[in-house]
DSSP file (Angstrom, degrees, kcal/mol; ACC not computed):
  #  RESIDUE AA STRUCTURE BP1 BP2  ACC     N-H-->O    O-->H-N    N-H-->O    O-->H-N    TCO  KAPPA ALPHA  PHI   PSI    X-CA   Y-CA   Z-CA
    1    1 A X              0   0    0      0, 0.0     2,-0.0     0, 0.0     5,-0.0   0.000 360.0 360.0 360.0 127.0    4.2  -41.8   26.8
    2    2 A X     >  -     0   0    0      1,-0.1     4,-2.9     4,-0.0     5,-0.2  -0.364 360.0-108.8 -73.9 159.9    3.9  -40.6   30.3
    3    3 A X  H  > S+     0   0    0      2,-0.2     4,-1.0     3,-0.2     3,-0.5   0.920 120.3  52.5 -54.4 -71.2    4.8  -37.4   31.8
    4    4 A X  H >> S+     0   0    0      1,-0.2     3,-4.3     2,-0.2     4,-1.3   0.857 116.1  43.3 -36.2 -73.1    8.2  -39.4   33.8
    5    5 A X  H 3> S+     0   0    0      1,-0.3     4,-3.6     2,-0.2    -1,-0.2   0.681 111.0  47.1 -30.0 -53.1    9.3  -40.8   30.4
    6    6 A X  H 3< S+     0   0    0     -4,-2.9    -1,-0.3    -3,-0.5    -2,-0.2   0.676 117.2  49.7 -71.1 -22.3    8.9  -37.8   28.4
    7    7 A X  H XX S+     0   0    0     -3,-4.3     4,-2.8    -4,-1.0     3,-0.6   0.822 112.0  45.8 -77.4 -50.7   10.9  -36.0   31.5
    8    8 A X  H 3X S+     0   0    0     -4,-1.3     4,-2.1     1,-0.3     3,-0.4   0.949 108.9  54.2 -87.2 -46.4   13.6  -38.5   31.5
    9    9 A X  H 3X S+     0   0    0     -4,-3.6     4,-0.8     1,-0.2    -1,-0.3   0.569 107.5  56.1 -80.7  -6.0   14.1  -38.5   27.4
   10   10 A X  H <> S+     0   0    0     -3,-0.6     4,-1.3    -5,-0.2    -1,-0.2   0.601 108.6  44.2-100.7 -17.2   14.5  -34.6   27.7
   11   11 A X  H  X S+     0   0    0     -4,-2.8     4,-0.7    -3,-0.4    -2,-0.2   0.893 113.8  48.0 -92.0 -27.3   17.3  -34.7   30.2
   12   12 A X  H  < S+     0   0    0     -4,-2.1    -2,-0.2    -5,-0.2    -3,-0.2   0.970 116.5  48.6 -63.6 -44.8   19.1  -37.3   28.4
   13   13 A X  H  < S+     0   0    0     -4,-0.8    -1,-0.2     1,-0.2    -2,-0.2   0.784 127.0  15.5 -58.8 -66.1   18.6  -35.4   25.5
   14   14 A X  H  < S-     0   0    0     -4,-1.3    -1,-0.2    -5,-0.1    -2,-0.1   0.379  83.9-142.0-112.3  13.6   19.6  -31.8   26.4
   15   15 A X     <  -     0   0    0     -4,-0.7     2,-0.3    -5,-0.1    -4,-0.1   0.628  21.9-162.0  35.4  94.6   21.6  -32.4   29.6
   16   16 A X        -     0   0    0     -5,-0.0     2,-0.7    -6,-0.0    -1,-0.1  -0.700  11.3-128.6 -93.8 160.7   20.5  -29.3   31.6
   17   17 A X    >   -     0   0    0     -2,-0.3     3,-0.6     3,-0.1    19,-0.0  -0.831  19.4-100.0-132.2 130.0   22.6  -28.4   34.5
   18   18 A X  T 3  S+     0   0    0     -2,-0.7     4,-0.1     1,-0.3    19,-0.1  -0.018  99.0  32.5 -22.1 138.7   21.9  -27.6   38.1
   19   19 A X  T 3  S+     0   0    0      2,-0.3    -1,-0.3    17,-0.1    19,-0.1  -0.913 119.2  52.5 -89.3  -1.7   21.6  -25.0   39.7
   20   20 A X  S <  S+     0   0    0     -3,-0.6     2,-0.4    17,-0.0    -2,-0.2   0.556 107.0  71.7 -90.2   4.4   19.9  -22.8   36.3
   21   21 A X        +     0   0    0     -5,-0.1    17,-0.4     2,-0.0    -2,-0.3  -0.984  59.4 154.1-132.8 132.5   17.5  -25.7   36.1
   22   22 A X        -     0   0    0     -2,-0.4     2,-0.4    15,-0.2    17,-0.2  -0.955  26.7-137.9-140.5 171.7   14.6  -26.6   38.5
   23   23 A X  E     -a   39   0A   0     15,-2.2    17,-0.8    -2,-0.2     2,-0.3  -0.984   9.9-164.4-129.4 140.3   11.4  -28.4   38.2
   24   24 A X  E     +a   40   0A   0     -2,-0.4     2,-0.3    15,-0.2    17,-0.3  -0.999  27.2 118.0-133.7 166.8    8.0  -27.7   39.5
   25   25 A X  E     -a   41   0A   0     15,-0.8    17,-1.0    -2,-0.3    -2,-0.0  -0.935  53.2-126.8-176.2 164.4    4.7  -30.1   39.8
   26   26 A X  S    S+     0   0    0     -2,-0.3    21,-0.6    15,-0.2     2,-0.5   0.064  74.8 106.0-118.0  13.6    2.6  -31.5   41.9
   27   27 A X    >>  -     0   0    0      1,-0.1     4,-2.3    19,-0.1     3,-0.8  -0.926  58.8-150.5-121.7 128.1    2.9  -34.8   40.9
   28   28 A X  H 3> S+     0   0    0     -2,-0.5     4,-2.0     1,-0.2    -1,-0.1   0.908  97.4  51.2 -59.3 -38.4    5.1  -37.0   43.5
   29   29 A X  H 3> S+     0   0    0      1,-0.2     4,-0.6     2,-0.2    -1,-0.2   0.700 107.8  55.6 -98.3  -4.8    6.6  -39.6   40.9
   30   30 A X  H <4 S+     0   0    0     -3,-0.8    -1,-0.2     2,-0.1    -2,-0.2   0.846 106.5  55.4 -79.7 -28.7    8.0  -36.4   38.6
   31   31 A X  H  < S+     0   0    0     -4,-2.3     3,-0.4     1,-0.2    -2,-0.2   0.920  99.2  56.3 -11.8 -68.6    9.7  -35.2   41.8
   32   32 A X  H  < S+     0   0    0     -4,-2.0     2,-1.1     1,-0.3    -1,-0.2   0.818 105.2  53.4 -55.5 -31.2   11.5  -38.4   42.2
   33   33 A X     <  +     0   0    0     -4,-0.6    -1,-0.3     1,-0.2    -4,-0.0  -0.528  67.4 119.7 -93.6  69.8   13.0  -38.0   38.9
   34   34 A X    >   -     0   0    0     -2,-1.1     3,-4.3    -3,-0.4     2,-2.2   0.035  60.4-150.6-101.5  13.2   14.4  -34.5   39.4
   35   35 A X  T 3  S-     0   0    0      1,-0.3     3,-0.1    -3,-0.2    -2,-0.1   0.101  70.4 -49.6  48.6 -13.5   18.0  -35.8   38.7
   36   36 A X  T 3  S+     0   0    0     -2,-2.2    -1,-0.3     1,-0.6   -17,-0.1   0.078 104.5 132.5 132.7  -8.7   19.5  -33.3   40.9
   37   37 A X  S <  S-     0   0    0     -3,-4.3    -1,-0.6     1,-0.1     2,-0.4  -0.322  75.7 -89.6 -70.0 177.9   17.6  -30.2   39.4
   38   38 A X        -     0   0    0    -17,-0.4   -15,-2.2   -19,-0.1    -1,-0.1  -0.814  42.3-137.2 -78.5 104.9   16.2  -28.1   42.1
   39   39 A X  E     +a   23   0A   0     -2,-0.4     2,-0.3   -17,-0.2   -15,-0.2  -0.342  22.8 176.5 -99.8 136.1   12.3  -29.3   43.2
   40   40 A X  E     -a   24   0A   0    -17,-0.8   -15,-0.8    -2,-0.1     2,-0.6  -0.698  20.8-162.9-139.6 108.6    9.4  -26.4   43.9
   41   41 A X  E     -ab  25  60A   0     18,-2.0    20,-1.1    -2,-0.3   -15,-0.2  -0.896   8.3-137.3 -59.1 104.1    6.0  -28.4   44.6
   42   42 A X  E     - b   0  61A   0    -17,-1.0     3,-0.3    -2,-0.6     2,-0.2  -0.458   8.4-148.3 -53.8 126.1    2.9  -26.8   44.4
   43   43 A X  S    S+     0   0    0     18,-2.2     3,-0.1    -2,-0.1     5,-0.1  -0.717  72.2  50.0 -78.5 168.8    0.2  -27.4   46.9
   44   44 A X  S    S+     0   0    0      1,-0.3    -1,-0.1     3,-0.2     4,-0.1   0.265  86.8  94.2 106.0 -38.7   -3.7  -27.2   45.9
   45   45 A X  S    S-     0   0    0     -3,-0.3    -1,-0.3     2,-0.1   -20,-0.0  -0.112  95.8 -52.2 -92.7-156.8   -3.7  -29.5   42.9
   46   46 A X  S    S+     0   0    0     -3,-0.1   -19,-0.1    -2,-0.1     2,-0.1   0.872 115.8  63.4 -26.5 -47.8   -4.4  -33.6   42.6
   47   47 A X  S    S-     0   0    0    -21,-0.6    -3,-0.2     1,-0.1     2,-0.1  -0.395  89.4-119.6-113.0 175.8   -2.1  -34.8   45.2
   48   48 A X     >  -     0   0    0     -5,-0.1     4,-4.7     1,-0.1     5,-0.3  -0.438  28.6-102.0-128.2 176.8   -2.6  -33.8   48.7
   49   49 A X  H  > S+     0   0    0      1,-0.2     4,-3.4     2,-0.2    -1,-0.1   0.920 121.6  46.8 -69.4 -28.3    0.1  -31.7   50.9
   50   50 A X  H  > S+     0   0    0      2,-0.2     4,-1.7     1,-0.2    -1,-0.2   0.899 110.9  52.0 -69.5 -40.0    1.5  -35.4   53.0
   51   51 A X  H >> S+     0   0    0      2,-0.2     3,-3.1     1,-0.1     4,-1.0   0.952 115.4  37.8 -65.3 -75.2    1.6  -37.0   49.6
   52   52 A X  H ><>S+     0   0    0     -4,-4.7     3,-1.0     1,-0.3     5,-0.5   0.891 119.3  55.9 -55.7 -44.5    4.2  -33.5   48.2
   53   53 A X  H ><5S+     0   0    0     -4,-3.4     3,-1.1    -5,-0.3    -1,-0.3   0.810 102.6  48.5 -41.2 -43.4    5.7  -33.8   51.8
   54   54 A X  H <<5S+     0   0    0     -3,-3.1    -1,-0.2    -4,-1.7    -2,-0.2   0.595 103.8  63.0 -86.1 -25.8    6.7  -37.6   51.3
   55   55 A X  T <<5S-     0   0    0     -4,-1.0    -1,-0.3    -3,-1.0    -2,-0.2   0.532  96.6-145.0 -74.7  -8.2    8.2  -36.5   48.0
   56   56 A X  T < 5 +     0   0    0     -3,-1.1    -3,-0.1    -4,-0.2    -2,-0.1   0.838  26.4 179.7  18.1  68.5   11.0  -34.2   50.1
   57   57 A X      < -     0   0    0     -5,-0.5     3,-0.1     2,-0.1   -17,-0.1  -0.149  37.6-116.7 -51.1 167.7   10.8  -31.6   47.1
   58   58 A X  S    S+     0   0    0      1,-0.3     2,-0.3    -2,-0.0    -1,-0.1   0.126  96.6  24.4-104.8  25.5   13.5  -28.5   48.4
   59   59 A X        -     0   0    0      2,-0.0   -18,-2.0   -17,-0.0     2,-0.4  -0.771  61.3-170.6-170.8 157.0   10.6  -26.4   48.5
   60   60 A X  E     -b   41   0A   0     -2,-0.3     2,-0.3   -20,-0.3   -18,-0.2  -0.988  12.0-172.5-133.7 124.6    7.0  -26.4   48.7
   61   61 A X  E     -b   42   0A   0    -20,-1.1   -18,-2.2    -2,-0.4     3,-0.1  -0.837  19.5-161.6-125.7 163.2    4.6  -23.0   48.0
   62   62 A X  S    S+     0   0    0      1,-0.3     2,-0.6    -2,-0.3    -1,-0.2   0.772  80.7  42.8-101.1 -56.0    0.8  -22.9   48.7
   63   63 A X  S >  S-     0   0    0    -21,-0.1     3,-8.6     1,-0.1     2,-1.3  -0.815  79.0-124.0-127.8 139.5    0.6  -19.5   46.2
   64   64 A X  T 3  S+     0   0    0     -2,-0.6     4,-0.4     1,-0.3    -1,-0.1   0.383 108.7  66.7 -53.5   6.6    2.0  -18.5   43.2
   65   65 A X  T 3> S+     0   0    0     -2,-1.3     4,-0.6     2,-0.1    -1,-0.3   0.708  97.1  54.0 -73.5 -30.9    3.4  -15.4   45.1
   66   66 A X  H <> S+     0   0    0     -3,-8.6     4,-1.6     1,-0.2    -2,-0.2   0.924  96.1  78.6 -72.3 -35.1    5.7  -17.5   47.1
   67   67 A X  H  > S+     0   0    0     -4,-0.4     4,-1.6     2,-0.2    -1,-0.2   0.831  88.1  42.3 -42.2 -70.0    6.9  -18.9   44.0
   68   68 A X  H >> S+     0   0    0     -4,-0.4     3,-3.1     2,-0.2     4,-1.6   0.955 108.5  65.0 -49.3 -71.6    9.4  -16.2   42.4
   69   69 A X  H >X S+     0   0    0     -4,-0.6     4,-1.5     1,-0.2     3,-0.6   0.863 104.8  47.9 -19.3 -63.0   11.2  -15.5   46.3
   70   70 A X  H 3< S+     0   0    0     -4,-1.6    -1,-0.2     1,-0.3    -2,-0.2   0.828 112.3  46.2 -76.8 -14.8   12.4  -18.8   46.2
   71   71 A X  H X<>S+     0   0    0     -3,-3.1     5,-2.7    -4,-1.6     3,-0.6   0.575 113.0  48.0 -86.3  -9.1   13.7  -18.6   42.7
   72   72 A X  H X<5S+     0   0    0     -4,-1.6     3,-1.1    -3,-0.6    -2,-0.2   0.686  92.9  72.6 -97.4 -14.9   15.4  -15.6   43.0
   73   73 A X  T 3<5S+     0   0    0     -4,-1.5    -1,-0.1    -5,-0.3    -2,-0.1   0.498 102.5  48.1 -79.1  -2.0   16.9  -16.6   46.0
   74   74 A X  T < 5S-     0   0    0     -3,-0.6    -1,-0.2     2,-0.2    -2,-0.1  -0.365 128.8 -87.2-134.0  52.1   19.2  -18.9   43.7
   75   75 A X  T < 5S+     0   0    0     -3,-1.1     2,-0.3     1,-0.2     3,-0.2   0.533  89.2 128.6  85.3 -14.4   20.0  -16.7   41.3
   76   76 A X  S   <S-     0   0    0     -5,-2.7    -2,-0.2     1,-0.2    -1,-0.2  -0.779  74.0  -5.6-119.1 151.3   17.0  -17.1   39.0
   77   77 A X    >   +     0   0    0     -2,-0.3     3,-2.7    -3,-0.1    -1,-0.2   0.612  69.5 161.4  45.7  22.1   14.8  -14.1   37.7
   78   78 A X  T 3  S+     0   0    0      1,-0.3    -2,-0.1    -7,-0.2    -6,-0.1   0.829  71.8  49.7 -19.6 -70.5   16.5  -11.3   39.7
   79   79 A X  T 3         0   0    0      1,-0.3    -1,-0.3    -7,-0.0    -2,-0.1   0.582 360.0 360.0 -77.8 -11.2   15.1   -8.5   37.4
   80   80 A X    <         0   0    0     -3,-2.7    -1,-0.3   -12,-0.0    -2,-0.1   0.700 360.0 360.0 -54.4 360.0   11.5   -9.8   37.5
């Protein structure tokens, strides 16, 4: 079962809801299926930074420092 599938049978399955839920990856075609959740895209791995561009994730970080600012800036991990 691929990565999408397995993605798509765990939101029908536990219905998470935007905004407390986001996804990040580096992989363009788990993007697409981001249902509404909130997108963070890595650069650095497999797919190159025009490929994560083309994917219009709502955020893109090079290093895992940038990461936490932009989740705490919606509410998530405050106290970290």
């Amino acid at each position: 079962m691929s990565k999408g599938e397995r993605l798509r049978l765990y939101m029908q399955k536990n219905a998470p809801k935007p905004p407390a839920t986001f996804i990040i990856g580096d992989i363009p075609r788990i993007l697409h299926a981001t249902w509404g959740l909130m997108s963070v895209s890595m650069t650095g791995g497999f797919v190159s930074n025009s490929r994560l561009q083309a994917t219009e994730p709502d955020y893109i970080f090079r290093g895992h420092h940038e990461l936490l600012p932009i989740l705490q800036r919606h509410g998530l991990f405050r106290d970290a």
